[in-house]
N, C-alpha and C positions, 0 to 999 in steps of 0.2 A: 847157168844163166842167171842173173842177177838182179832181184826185183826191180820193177820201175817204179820212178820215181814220181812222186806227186809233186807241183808247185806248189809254190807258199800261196800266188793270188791266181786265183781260175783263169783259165783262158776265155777271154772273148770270144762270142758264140756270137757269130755275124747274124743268125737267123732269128736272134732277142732283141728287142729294143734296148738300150742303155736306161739302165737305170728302174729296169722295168717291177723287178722287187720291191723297190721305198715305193715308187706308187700306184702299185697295189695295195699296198696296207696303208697310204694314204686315203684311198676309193673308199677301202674297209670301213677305216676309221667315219670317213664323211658319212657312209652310208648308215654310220649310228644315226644321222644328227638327223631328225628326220622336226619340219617347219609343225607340222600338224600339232606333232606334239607337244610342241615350244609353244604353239597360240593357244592351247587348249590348257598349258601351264600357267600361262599367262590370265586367260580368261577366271582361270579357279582360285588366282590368286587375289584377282578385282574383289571377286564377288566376294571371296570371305574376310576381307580388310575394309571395312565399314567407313571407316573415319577416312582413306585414304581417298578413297571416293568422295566422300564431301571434302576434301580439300582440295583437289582438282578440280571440282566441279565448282568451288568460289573462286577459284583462279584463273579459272577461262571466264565466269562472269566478270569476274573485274575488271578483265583485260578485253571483254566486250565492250562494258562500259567506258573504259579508258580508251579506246577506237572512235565510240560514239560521241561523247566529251569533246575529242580532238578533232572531228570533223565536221560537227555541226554545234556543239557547246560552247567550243574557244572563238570560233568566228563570232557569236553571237556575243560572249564576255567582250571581246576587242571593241567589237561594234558599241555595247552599252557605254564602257569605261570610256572611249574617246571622246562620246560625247558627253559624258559626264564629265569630263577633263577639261573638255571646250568650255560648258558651261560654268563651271569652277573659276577659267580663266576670266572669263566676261564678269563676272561676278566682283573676284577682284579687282580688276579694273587693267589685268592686262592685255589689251586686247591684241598687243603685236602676236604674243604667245598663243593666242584663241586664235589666229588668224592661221599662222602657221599649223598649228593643230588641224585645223579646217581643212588648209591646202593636199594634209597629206589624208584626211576621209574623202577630201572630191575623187581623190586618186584611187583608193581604194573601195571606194562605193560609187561610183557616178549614177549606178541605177535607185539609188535612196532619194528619196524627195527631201525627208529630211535632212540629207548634207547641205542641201541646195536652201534648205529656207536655214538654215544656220549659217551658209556663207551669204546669203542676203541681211540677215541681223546684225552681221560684224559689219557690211557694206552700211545701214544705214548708220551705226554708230562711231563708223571712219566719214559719214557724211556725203558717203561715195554713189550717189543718188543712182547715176548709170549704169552702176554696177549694181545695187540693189535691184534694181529693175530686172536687168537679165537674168541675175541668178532667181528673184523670185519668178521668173515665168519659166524655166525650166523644171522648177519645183511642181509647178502646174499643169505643166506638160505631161511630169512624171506621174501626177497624181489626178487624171481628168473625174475618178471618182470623189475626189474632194475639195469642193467648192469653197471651200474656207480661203482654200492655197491661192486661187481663183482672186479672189478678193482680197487678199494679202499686196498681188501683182497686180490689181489696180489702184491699191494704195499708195505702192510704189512709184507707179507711172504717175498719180499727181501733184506725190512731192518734189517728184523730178519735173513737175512744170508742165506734164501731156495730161491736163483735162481731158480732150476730146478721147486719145489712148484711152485712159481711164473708164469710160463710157463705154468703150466699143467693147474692153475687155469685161463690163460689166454683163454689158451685153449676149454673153454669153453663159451667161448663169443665169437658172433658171429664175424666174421672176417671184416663186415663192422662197427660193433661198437666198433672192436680195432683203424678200421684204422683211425673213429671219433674221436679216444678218443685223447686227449692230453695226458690227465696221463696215459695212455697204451702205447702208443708212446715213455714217456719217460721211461719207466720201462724199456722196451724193449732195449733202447738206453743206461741203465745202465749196464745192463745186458750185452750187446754185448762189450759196452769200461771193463767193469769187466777179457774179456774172450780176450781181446786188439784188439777185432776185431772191428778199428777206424772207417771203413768206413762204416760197416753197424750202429755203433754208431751215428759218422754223421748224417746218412740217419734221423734215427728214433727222434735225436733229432732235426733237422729240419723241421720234421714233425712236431712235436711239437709246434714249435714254430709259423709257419702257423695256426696251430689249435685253441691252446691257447693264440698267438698274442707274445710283445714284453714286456715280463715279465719277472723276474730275474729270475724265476724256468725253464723258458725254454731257456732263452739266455746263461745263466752262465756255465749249462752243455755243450752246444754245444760250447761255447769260450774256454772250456776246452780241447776238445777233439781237437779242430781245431786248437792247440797250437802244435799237434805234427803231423799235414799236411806235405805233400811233399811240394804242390806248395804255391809257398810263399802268394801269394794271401790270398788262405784259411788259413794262417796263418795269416796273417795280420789281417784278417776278424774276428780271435779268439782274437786278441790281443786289437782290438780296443770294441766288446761285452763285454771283461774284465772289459774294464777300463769305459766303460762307467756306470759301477753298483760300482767303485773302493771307490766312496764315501757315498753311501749308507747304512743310520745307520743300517738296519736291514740285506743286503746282501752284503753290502761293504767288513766283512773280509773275507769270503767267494773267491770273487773276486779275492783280493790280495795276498791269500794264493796261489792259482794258478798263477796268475803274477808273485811273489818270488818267488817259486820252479820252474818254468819255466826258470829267470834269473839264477838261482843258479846251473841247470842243463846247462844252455849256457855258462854260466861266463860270463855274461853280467852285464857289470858291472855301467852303466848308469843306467839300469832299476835294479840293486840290491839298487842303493842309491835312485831309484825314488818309489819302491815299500814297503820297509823296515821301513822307520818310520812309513807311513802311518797303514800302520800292526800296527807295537808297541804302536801306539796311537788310535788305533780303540777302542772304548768302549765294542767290542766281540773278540779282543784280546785274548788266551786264553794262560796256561802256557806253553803250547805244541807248539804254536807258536812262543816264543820268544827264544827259540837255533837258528830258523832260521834267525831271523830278527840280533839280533848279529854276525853272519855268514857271512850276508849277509853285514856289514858295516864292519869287519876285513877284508874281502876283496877289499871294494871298498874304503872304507877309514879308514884307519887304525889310525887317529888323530880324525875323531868321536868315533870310536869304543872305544880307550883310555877313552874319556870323557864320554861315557854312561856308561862303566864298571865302570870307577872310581866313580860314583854316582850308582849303582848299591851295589858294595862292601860296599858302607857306610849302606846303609840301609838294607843289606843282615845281616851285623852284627851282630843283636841285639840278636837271639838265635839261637839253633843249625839247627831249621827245613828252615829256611830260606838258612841260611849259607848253609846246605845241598843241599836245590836247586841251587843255584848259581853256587857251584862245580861242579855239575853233567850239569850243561849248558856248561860250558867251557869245561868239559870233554869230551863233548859231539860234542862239533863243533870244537875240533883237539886245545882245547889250553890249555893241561896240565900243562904246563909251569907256564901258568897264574893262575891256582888252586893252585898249589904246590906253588908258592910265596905266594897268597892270604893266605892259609890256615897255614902257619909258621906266618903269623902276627893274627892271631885269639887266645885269652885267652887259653890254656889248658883246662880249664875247657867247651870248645865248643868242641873245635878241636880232643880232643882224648876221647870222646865219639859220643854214637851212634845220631844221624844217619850222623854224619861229618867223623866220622870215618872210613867208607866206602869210600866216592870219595875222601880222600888223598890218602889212599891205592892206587885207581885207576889210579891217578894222579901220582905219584911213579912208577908204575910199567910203565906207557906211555911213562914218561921221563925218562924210565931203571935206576933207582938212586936204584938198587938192595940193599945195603947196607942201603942205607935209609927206604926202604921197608922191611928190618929182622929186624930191629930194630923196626919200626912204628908194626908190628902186635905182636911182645913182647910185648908189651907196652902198652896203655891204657886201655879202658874199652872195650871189647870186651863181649860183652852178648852171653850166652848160646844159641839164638834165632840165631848168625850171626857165629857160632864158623864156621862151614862148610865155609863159606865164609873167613874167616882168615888163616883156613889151605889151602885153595887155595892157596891166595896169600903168605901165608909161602912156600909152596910147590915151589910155581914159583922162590922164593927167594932163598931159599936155592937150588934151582939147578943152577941159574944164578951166586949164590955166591961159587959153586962146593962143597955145604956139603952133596954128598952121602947119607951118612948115615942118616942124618938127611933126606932127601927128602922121602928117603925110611919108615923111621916110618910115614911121615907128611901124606904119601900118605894111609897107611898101617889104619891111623887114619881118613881116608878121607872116606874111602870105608866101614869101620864100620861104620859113622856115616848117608852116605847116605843109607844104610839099613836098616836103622833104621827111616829116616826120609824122607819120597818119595819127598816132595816137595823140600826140601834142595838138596835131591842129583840134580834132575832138574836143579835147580838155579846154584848149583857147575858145573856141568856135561856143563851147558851151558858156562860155563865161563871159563871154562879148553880147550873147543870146539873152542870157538873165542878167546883164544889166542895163537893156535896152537897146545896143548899139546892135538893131534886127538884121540889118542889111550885111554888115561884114558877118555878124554871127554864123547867117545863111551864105553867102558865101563861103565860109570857113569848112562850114557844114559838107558843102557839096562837093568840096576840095576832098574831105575826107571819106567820100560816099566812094572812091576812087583807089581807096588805098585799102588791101586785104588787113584783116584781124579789126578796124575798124567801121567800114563799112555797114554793118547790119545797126551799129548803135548809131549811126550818123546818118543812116534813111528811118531808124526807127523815128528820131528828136525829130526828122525833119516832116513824117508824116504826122507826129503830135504838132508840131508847127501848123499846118496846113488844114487841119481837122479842129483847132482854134479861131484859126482865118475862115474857115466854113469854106476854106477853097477845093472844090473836086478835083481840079487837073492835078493843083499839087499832091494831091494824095495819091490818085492816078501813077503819076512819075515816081513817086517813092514807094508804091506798094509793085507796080512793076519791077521795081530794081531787086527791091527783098524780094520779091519770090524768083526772080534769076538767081539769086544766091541762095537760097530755100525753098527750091520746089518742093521737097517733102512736105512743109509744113502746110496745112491746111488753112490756117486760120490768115494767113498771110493770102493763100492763094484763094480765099474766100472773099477778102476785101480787094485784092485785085479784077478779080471777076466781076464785083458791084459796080465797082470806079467803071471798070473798061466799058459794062453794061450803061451805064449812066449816059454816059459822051458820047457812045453810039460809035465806039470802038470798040465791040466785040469780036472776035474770029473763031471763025469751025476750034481751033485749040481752045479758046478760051470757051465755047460750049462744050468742047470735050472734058476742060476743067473739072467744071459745074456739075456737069453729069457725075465725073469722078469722084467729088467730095459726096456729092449725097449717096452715091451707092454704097462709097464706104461707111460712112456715119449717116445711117438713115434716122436715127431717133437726134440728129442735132436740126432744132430750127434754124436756126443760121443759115447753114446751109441749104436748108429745103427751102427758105426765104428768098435767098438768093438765085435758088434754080428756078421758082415761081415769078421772079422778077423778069429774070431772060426771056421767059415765056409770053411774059406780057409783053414785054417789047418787042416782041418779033410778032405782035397781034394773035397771038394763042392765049387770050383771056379765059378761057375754056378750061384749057389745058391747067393755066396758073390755078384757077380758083381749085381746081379736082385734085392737086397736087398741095397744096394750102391747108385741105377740108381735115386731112387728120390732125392739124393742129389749131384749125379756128376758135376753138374753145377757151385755148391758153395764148389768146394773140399780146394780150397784157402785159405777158412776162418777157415777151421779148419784140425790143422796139423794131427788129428787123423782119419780123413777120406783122407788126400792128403795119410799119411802110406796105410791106408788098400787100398782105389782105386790103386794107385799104385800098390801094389802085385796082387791084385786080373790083375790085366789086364796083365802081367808079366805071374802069372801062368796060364792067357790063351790063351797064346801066342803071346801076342798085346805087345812086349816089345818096338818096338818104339815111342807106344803111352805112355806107363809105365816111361821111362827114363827121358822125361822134367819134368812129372807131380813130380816121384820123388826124381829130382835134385834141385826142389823148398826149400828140408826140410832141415834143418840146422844137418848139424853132430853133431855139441858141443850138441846137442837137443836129440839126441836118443842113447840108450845102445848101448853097445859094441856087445850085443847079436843082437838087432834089425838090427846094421848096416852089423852084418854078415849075417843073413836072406834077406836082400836085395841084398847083392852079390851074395848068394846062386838065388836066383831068378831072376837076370838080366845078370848073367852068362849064 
């Protein structure tokens, strides 16, 4: 029997897993690797390597501080440098650049007060009055702990023309950190010289200047104000804070704008040749400045005057918009004379187009050379844009020169064309107004009381009209109208409430008015004047005088509470305290209507 044989490879043994030898002595192997070991290799290896440990242990702080840097450091860098960058911008003087800068910190800060009063600085120095406004009261908003910002936004609201704003926002800061502030002080002090009440101006910008010390923003207003003192002292006192800022590049023409119009209102004529060039050669000169400053040398000497004009005229020559200014300067400071010569030695191709064409006209009709003026608006280029202006002065000519008939189509063509075009009729209506011809002017006027974008300027002229004439109705009718097209506005709907009150056309709205203004603005006498007036006329004498009492003190300062105090004390029987109080108020100052209401009640 013959051995058996063995295979080369084992037979498969169904009752073994596959493979089951490698891993078992895969198990084996793992079963060396034991973790305990390994962390406790690890642990013995920290501790006897010294240096390796402090080097880890500065690189997880670095990398802490590098965390902290980037989550609360870099915001904080961003934030400093943008407005460092804004500020940079403004400084140079670019402000498109500071502006955009700004646009993109409103975006990413809107909760900073400070973006808000940085995008108010740019708004006042783009001259963007309205926009300054809102962004300074959002500033204010953001920041109710600081009353500066407070005051900021209402310096705001008076450059933009809201006195009464101004007040109410004042109004809410507390009264000892008005009477800290400088620039509360001086607002105040604007507001009061605005309203010509000098003394309490005085007052407040004095304060000022105690506050905020010996600075052109607070010496120059109060030099101002103190220019139209009684006692010569405090005039003197104005005259010398003037001049002591008269050379200063940045408040100098400031100064001497006030020193000239002061000379020029005395006729004084040392300080017109002492204040006048200075002006004209100030590097803040502006063009609005120099009628004055020419004015002010035709008067005081009239052989400078000569020689600055004569070099004037040479270089005015060169085209029409110059030349145009230069007319309208002489025109303007009473020496037509000297236009109308100037402007006959000027090329035709200047002189009888626009925009020269206009002040020869003007210059014509000043020096009544009538026949000269029907001729000149025949005659050159006369654009479609000025035709209303040409038929004016056609108008004035042809009456001056007695053609009937002709004035009568001129005018006939006048009033067609301001119907048609509101701003024109305006511009005509005004120029028909200030050279006498009252009755078309007024009609012109109320033609354009009718057409939007002019409207508020053509019932403002027409209530300065009417308030000249001492006529109530007329004012009546034009302060009705403006406050139909400005019921927000107070000061409008404050003189239509008097008027209405007056004529004994009051209605429950126009009480609810009344009411309205003074609860908004409780510290405006005006208002509280005006509401003590309703009350007298409705026979609540009572009521007026008890409504009155917080401001009887100060009835001085303002002539629409010396009105209503007065009657109210009158119709309650107190007329000999009534009669000095209102013997204070100027007659040329009140209607025809008011002044018989005060007979009616001191009778």
């Amino acid at each position: 029997m013959s051995p058996k044989k063995i295979p080369k490879h084992p037979v498969h043994d169904e009752t073994r897993p596959p493979f089951a030898g490698p891993l078992r002595q895969r198990l084996k192997r793992a079963g060396a690797f034991d973790l305990r070991d390994w962390r406790w290799g690890l642990i013995d290896a920290w501790e006897a390597r010294r240096a390796v440990r402090l080097a880890v242990y500065s690189t997880a702080f670095g990398l802490a501080l590098v965390v902290v840097a980037w989550v609360w450091g870099y915001p904080w860098w961003t934030e400093r440098n943008a407005f460092r960058m804004a500020r940079q911008w403004i400084e140079a003087g670019r402000i498109r650049n500071a502006a955009e800068l700004t646009e993109r910190i409103l975006v990413d800060q809107p909760g900073n007060p400070a973006s808000w009063r940085l995008a108010a600085e740019i708004a006042r120095i783009r001259q963007n009055k309205t926009g300054a406004v809102g962004y300074s009261r959002r500033a204010a908003g953001l920041a109710p702990d600081r009353p500066a910002f407070t005051v900021e936004w209402a310096g705001d609201a008076l450059v933009a023309d809201q006195p009464e704003e101004a007040i109410r926002i004042l109004g809410t800061v507390a009264p000892a950190e008005v009477a800290a502030s400088a620039q509360a002080q001086r607002i105040l002090g604007e507001i009061a010289r605005r309203r010509f009440q000098l003394a309490a101006a005085r007052d407040y910008f004095s304060a000022a200047l105690e506050l905020g010390g010996a600075t052109a923003i607070n010496e120059i207003p109060l030099g101002a104000v103190l220019l139209n003192a009684n006692l010569p002292a405090e005039r003197a006192r104005g005259l010398t804070l003037l001049a002591r800022w008269s050379g200063d590049p940045a408040w100098g023409a400031d100064a001497l704008r006030f020193l000239l119009s002061d000379a020029l209102a005395r006729d004084d004529r040392a300080a017109l040749l002492r204040w006048a060039e200075p002006l004209r050669a100030h590097p803040r000169c502006t063009l609005g400045d120099v009628p004055n400053c020419l004015l002010a040398l035709a008067r005081a000497d009239p052989d400078r005057f000569a020689t600055v004009l004569a070099g004037l005229e040479r270089r005015h020559a060169v085209n029409g918009d110059q030349a145009a200014l230069l007319l309208d300067w002489l025109v303007q400071i009473g020496r037509p004379g000297d236009a109308a010569r100037w402007a006959r030695s000027l090329p035709p191709a200047i002189s009888q187009k626009y925009p020269v064409i206009v002040p020869v006209a003007e210059a014509l009709r000043q020096t009544a050379d009538w026949a000269g003026l029907d001729a000149w608006v025949n005659a050159g280029d006369w654009r479609n844009d000025i035709e209303v202006i040409r038929l004016a002065y056609a108008l004035q000519a042809a009456r001056a020169t007695g053609q009937s008939a002709a004035a009568d189509g001129i005018w006939s063509a006048l009033r067609a064309a301001a119907q048609a075009q509101g701003a024109r009729a305006l511009f005509a209506a005004n120029l028909l107004y200030v050279w006498g011809a009252r009755d078309e002017g007024l009609e012109l006027l109320w033609l354009a009381a009718d057409q939007a974008g002019v409207a508020v300027d053509a019932l403002a002229t027409l209530a300065r009209h009417y308030q000249v004439l001492r006529d109530a109705t007329g004012q009546y009718r034009a302060f009705q109208r403006l406050h139909s097209l400005r019921p927000q506005d107070r000061d409008i709907a404050n003189n239509y409430a008097f008027f209405a009150t007056l004529l004994g056309k009051d209605t429950v709205a126009t009480q609810r008015l009344v009411e309205d203004n003074r609860l908004a603005a409780p510290h405006h006498v005006a208002y509280r004047a005006t509401a003590a007036f309703l009350l007298l006329m409705r026979d609540r004498t009572g009521d007026a005088l008890a409504l009155l009492r917080p401001v009887s003190g100060v009835w001085r300062d303002s002539p629409a509470t010396t009105f209503a105090y007065g009657l109210a004390l009158a119709g309650s029987g107190r007329k000999p305290e009534a009669r000095p109080i209102l013997a204070t108020l100027d007659p040329a100052s009140l209607t025809t209507a008011e002044v018989e209401l005060l007979k009616r009640f001191l009778d």
